[in-house]
C-alpha positions in Angstrom: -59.3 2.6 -34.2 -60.6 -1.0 -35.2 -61.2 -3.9 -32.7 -58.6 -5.7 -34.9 -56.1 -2.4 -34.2 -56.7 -2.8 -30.5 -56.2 -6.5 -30.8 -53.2 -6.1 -32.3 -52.0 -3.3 -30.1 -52.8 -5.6 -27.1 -50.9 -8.6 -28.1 -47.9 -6.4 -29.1 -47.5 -5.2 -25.4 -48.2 -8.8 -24.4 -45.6 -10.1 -27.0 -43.5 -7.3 -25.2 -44.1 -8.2 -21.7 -43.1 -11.8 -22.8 -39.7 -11.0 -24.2 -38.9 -9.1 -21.0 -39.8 -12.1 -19.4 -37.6 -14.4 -21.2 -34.8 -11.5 -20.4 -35.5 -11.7 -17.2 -35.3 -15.6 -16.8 -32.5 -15.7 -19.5 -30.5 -13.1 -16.7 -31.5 -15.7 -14.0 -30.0 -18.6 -15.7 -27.0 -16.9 -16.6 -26.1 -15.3 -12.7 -23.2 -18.0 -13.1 -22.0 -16.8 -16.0 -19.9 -14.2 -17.4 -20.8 -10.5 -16.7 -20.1 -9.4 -20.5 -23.0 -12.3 -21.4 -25.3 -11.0 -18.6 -24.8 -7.3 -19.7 -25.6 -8.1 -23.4 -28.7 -10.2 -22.5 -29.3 -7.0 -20.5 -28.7 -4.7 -23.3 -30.8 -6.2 -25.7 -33.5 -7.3 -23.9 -35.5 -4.1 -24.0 -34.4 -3.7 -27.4 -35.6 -6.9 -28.8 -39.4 -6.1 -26.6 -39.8 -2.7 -28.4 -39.1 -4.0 -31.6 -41.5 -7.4 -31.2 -43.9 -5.5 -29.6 -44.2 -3.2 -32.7 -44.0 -5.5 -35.7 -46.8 -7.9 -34.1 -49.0 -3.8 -32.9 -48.8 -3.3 -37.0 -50.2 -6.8 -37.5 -47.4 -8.0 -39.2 -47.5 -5.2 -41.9 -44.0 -4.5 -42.9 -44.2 -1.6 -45.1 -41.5 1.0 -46.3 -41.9 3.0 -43.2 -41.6 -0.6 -40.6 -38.5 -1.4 -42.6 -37.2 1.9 -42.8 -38.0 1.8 -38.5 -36.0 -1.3 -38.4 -33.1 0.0 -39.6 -32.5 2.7 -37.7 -33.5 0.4 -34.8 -30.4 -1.9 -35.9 -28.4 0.9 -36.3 -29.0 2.0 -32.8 -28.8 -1.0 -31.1 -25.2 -1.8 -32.9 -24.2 1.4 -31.4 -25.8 1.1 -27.9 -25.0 -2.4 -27.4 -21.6 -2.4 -27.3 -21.2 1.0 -25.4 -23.9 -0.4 -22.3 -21.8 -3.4 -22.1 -18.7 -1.4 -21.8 -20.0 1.2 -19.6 -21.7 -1.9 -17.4 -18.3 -3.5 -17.2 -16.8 0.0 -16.6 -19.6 0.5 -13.5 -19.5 -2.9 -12.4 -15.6 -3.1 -12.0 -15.5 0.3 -9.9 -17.9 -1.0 -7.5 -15.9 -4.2 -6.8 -12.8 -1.9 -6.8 -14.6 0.4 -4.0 -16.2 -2.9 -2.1 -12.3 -4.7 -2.2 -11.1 -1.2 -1.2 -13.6 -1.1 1.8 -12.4 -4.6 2.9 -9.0 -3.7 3.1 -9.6 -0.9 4.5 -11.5 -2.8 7.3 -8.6 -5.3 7.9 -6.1 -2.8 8.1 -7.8 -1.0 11.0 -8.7 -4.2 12.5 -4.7 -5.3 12.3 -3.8 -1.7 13.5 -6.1 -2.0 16.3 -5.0 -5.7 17.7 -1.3 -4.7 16.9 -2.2 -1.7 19.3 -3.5 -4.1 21.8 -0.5 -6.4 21.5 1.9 -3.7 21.7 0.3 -2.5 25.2 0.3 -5.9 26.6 4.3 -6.4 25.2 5.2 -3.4 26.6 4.0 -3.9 29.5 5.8 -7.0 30.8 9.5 -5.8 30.3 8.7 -2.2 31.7 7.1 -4.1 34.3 10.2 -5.8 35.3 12.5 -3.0 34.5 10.8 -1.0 37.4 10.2 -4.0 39.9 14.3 -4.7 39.2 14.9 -0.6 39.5 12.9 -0.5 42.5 14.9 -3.3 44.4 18.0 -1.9 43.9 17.2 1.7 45.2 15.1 -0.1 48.1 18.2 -2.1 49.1 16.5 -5.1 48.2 19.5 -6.2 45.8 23.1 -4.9 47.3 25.5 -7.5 46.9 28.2 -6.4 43.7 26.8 -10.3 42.1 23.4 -9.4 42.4 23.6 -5.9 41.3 25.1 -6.9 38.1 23.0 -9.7 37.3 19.9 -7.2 38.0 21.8 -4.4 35.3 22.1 -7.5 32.9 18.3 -8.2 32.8 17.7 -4.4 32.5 20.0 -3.9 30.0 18.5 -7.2 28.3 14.7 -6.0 28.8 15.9 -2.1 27.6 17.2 -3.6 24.6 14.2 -5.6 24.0 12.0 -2.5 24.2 14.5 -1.2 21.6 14.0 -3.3 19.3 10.1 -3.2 19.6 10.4 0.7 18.6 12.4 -0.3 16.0 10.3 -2.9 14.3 7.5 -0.4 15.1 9.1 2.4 13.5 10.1 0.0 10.3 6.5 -1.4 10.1 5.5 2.5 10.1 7.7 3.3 7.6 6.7 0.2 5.1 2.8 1.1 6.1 3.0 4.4 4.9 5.4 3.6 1.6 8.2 5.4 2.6 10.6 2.7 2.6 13.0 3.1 -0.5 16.0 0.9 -0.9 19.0 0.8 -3.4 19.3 -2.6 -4.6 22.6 -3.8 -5.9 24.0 -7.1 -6.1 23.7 -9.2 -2.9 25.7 -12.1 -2.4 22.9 -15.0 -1.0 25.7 -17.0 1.0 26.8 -14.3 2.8 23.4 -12.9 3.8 22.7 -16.7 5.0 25.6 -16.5 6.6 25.5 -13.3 8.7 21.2 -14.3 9.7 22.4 -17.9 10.7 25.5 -16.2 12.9 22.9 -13.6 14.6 20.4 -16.3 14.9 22.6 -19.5 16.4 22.6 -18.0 20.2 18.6 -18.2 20.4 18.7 -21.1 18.6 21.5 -23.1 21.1 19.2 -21.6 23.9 16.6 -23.5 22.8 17.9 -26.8 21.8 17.5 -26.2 18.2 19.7 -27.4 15.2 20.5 -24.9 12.7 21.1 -26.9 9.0 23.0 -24.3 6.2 22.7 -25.6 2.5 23.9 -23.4 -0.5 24.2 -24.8 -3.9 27.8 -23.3 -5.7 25.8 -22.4 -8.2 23.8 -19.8 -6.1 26.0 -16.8 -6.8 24.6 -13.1 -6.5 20.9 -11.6 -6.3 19.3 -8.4 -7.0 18.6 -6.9 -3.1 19.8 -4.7 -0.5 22.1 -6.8 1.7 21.3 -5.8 5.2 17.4 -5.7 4.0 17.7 -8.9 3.0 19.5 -10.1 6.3 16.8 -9.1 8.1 14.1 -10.8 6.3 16.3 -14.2 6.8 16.8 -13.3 10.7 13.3 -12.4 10.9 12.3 -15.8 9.2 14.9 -17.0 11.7 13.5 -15.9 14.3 9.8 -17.0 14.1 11.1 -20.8 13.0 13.0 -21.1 15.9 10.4 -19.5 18.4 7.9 -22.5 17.3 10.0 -24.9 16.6 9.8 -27.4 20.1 13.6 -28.5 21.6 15.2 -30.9 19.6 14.0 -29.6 16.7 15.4 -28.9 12.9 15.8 -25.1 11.0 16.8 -25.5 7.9 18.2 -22.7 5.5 18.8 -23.0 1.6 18.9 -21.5 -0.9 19.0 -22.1 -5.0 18.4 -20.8 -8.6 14.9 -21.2 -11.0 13.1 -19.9 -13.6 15.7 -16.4 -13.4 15.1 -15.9 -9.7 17.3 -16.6 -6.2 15.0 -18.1 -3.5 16.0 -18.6 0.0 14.0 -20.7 2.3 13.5 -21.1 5.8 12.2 -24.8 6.9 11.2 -25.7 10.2 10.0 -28.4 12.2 7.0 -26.9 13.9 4.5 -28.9 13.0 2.9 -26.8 10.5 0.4 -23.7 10.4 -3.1 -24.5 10.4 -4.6 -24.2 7.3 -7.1 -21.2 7.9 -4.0 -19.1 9.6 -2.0 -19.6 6.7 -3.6 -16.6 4.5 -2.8 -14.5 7.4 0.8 -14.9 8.6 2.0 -11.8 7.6 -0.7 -9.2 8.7 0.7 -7.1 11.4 0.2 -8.3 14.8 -1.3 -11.8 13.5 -0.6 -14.7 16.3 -2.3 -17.8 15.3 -3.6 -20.1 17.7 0.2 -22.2 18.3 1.7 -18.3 18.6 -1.2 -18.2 21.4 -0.5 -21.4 22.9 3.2 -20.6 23.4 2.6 -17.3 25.1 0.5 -18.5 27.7 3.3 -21.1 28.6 5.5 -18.4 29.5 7.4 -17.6 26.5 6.3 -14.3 24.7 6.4 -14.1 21.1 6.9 -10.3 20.9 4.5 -7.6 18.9 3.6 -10.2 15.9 5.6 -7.4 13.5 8.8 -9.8 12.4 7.0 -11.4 9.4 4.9 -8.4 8.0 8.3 -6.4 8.4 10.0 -9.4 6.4 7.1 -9.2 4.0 7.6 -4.9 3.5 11.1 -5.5 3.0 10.6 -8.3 0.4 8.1 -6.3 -1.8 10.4 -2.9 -1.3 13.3 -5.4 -3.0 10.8 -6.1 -5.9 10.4 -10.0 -4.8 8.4 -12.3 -3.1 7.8 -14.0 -0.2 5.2 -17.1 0.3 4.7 -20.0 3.1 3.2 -23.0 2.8 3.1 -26.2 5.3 5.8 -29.2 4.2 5.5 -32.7 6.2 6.5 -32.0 9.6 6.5 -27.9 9.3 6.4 -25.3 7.6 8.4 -23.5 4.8 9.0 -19.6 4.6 10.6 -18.7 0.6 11.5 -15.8 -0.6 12.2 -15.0 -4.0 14.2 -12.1 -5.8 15.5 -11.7 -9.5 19.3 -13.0 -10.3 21.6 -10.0 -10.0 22.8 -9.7 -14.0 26.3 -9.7 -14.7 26.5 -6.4 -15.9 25.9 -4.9 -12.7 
């Protein structure tokens, strides 16, 4: 081999080694951009070093045997291209799936585990006082027939309490594992406002807070389960009213867009803070008002009521969103318009 072949070899790997350096720089400047650009840059990059690297090695000779090289080169790389790209995309989509899968994953232990730690301190206060008001009675402590009854009120009160807790732990069980399965049929929306607002008007008079009905004529039937769909409003009910100070407004509507029935809940609370607001309906989530409230001496129960209301909204094939209005917050939920057929 001449000096001229070796100085030709040389600067072909050098005019190599510089195309994989404007591949590499090229993939720098493009980090922002989209993956399919990256993946080709990436793709051909190698490609386009090999091939520069040879043409200059051959000292610019392009005979029949260079040209014929070339076109198998082209050939290859129309063919290779496209599939790396694909399979790139392919690989790089399964590893976001498995690192968003991973996340979830890790928020729903870390809900399971504070809604565990919730639970045991909810439980705790009425079994607490079931047994202190138990003990007094046996003890002698309470005998008087006035006193005895009032004490078998507040049992029966705390006992049903506790019920409910199961219940809305068994529910959230049953909508955790997918095993909730509803027949939907056509709901009437005023009714179901109707029956929530009825259940919901003794907490809300104990309180001091004003209960405000609105729904349109027009707002006739949706596609739900009706005593699903009660409980979602009385949940959303329930929560408005809980942070919603005496004196206070809950407003209920409903109405008719875009082929859908939404009912809202609107409160007076003074809104949700802004970082809390992706969270509301995790299991066991208690921002910091929810917080606040509790260590005044008014318990806000196991933090289930709105991821239950969420459950029960996606098993009825709608949706449910909050966002903060001027002095509060609004709860909608949103499900498709009965048809007439049914």
């Amino acid at each position: 081999m001449s000096a001229l072949d070796i100085f030709y070899v040389l600067l072909g790997v050098a005019c190599s080694l510089a195309a994989v350096g404007l591949g590499i720089l090229g993939l720098r400047r493009m980090r922002a951009r989209t993956l399919v650009a990256s993946l080709l840059l990436l793709t051909l990059t190698p490609t386009t070093a090999v091939i520069v690297g040879i043409v200059v090695a051959s000292g610019f000779m392009f005979s029949a045997e260079i040209a014929h090289s070339a076109v198998i080169w082209a050939s290859v790389a129309v063919v290779c291209v496209p599939s790396a790209v694909w399979l790139g995309r392919a690989l790089a989509h399964e590893i976001v799936w498995e690192r968003e899968a991973r996340e979830r994953e890790r928020q729903a232990e870390a809900s399971r585990r504070r809604m565990l730690a919730w639970l045991s301190h909810d439980l705790r206060t009425p079994v607490s006082g079931v047994l202190a008001m138990a003990e007094a009675m046996e003890d002698g402590v309470v005998d008087q027939p006035d006193e005895i009854r009032e004490y078998a009120g507040l049992i029966r009160n705390e006992t049903n309490r506790l019920a409910g807790m199961i219940d809305d732990l068994f529910e959230l069980a049953r909508i955790d594992a997918g095993d909730l399965r509803l027949e939907l049929e056509p709901v009437a929306v005023a009714d179901v406002l109707k029956n929530a607002v009825q259940a919901s008007r003794a907490s809300a008079d104990r309180r001091g807070v004003r209960l405000e009905v609105e729904v349109p004529a027009d707002v006739t039937q949706a596609l739900g389960e009706g005593p699903a769909l009660v409980r979602v409003v009385r949940n959303l009910l329930g929560n408005a009213i809980r942070h919603t100070p005496a004196d206070g407004v809950v407003a209920v509507s409903a109405g008719r867009a875009d082929g859908e029935v939404w009912l809202s809940v609107e409160d007076t609370c003074g809104g949700i803070p802004e970082d809390d607001l992706p969270h509301v309906f995790e299991a066991a989530f208690r921002g910091t008002t929810a917080r606040e409230t509790e260590q005044a001496g008014d318990p806000t129960g196991a933090g289930m009521g709105l991821t239950i209301a969420h459950g029960l909204v996606d098993a009825q094939h709608g949706t449910i969103a909050v966002r903060n209005v001027d002095d509060g917050c609004r709860f909608e939920v949103r499900l498709p318009v009965a048809s007439p057929s049914r």
